[in-house]
KEVEXKE-147222 format. One line per 10 residues: number of its first residue (from 0); for each residue x, z, y of C-alpha. Coordinates in steps of 0.5 Angstrom, whole numbers. Example, Ala and Ser with C-alpha at 12.3 -4.5 7.8 and 13.67 -1.06 7.14 Angstrom:
# residues 2
0 = 25/16/-9  27/14/-2
END
This chain:
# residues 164
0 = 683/-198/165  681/-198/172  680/-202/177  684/-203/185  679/-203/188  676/-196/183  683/-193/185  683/-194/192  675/-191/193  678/-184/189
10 = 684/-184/193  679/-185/200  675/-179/197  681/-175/195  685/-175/201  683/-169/205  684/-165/198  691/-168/197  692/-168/203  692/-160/204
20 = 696/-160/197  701/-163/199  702/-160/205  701/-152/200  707/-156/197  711/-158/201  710/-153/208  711/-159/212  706/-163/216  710/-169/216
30 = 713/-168/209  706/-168/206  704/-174/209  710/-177/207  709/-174/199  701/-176/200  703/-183/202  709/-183/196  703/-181/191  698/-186/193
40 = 703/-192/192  705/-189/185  698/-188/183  696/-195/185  702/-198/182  699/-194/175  693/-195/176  693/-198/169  694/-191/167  688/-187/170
50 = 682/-188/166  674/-189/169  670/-183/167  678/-179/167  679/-173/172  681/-177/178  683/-170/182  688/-167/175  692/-175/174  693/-174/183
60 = 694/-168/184  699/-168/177  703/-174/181  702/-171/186  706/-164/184  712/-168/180  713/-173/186  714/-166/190  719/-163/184  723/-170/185
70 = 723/-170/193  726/-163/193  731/-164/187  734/-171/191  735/-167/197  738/-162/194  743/-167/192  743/-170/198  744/-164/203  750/-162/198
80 = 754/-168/203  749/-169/209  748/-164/215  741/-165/216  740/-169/223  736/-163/226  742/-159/226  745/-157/232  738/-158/235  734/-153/239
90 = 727/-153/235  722/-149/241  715/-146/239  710/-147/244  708/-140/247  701/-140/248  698/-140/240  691/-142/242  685/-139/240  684/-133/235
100 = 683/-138/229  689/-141/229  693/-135/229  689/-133/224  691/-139/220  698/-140/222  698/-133/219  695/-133/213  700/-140/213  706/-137/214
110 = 705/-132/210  702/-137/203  709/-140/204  714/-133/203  710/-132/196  714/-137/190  712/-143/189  709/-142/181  704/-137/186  703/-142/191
120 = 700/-148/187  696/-144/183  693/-140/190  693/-148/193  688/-151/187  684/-146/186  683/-142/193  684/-147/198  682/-153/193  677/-150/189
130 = 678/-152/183  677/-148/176  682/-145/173  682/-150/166  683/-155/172  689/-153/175  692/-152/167  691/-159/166  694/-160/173  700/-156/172
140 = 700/-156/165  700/-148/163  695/-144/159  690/-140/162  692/-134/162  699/-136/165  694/-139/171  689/-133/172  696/-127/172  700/-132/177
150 = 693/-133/181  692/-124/180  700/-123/182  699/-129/188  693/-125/191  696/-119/191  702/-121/195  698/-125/199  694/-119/202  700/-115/201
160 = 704/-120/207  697/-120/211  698/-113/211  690/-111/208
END
């Protein structure tokens, strides 16, 4: 069992990776700090579940993605009965997209975020995350080859959508 204080030095240095997980997830700057604030909340009110010596990013990242599942099926529900408070705004986009870099990954970003969601995380884990293909299994708990032939099929589409 771990710790508080071992919990809160793992989340510090997994923030940025669970952060960009998030954001694979989600789409959304502000829903990914919101989901990553959720899962920080959730995995110190468990703490008791996470052992020391166990794969703190696989535990973080498992919570991180059936927090996500639980958001988008309660929004679901919800926007069956609520107009979303955006609707009827006009929503602008800044027309000086800065330096070619940013256009480059505002490309590559829009592009990730046509491919289906299976495709996505596998892509988010092991591309941007680095994390091996055994890692990303336990993480979304699917075989290997599950995990290899959606990583094959998501790189495909990607570069597809990239025009390469």
């Amino acid at each position: 069992m771990a710790s508080r204080s071992e919990l809160e030095a793992q989340l510090r240095e997994h923030w940025p990776r669970l952060r960009r997980f998030a954001y694979s997830l989600s789409r959304d700057a502000a829903d990914a700090d919101d989901l990553v604030q959720d899962v920080a909340m959730r995995a110190m009110a468990s703490c008791d579940q996470w052992q020391v010596g166990s794969r703190f990013d696989s535990w973080i990242f498992r919570i991180t993605r059936n927090l996500w599942i639980d958001t988008v099926r309660s929004r679901g529900r919800r926007d069956k009965h609520h107009a979303p408070a955006e609707a009827g705004e006009l929503v602008g986009q800044d027309p000086t997209p800065g330096i070619e870099a940013s256009l480059d990954l505002s490309t590559a970003m829009k592009a990730m975020q046509k491919l289906p969601d299976e495709q996505r995380e596998v892509i988010a884990l092991i591309l941007i995350d680095g994390l091996g293909y055994r890692e990303a299994s336990e993480v979304l708990d699917l075989p290997i080859g599950t995990i290899s032939s959606r990583l094959a099929r998501g790189r495909t589409a990607l570069l597809e959508l990239l025009g390469e």
